[in-house]
C-alpha positions in Angstrom: 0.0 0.0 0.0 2.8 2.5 1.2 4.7 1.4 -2.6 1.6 2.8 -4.2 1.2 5.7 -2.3 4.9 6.4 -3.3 4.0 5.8 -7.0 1.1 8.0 -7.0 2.9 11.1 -5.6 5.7 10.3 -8.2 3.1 10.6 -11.3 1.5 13.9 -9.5 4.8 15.3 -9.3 6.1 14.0 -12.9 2.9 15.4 -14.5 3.5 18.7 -13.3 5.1 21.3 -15.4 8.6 22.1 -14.9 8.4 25.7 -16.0 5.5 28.5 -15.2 6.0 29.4 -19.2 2.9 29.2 -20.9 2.9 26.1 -23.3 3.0 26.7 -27.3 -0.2 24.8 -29.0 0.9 21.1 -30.0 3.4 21.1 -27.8 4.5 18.0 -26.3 5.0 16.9 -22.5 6.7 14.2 -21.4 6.7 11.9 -18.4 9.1 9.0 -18.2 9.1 6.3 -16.1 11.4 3.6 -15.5 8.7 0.8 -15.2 6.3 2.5 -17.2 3.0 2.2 -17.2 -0.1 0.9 -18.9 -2.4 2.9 -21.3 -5.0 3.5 -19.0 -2.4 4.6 -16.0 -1.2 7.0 -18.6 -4.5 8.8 -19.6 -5.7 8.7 -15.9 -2.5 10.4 -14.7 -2.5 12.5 -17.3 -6.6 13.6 -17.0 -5.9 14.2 -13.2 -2.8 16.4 -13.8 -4.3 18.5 -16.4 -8.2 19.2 -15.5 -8.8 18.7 -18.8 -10.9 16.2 -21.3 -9.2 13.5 -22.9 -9.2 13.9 -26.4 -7.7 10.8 -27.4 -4.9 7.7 -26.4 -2.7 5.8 -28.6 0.1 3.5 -28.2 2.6 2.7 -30.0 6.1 0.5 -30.1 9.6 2.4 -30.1 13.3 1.1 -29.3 11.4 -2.1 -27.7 8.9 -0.3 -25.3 5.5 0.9 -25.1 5.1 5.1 -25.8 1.9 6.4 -25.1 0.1 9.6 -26.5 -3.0 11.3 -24.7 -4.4 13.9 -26.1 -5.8 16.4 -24.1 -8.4 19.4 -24.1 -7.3 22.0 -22.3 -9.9 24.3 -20.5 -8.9 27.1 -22.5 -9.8 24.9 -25.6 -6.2 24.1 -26.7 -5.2 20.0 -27.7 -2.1 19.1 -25.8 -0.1 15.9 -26.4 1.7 14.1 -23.5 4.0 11.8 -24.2 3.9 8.9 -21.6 7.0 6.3 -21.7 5.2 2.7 -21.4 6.5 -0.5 -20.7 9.6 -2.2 -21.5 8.0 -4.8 -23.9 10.1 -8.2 -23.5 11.8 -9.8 -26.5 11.5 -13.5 -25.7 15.2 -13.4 -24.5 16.1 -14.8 -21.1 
């Protein structure tokens, strides 16, 4: 229980921007995570960090792990992509 505590407070603090600048539109956030996470951890982390209405979620496959997009509306009506490092997908190899 106290491990997921940990984890939640780590995606809080991930999600958060790292600069009070304004973001340009399209621009893209990321949030890495060693262990990555699942599609759905992804677009709830990111829909409680931003306030805002998920737009849409994809995943896709890059350098053998999992790289999720959520798209976002903002409450200022601006789409944001956040770009979520997933999980490391396993190769077979032992």
């Amino acid at each position: 229980m106290r491990f997921s505590i940990i984890m939640l407070l780590s995606l809080v603090f991930a999600a958060m921007p790292v600069s009070a600048q304004e973001a340009e539109p399209g621009q893209v956030f990321r949030i890495v995570q060693d262990n990555g996470m699942t599609l759905s951890e992804a677009v709830e982390s990111v829909r409680r960090s931003t306030d805002g209405r998920i737009v849409s979620a994809e995943t896709k496959t890059k350098n053998g792990r999992e790289v999720h997009y959520v798209k976002v509306l903002t409450k200022d009506g601006k789409v944001k992509t956040h770009k979520i490092t997933g999980r490391k997908l396993d190769n077979g190899k032992s």
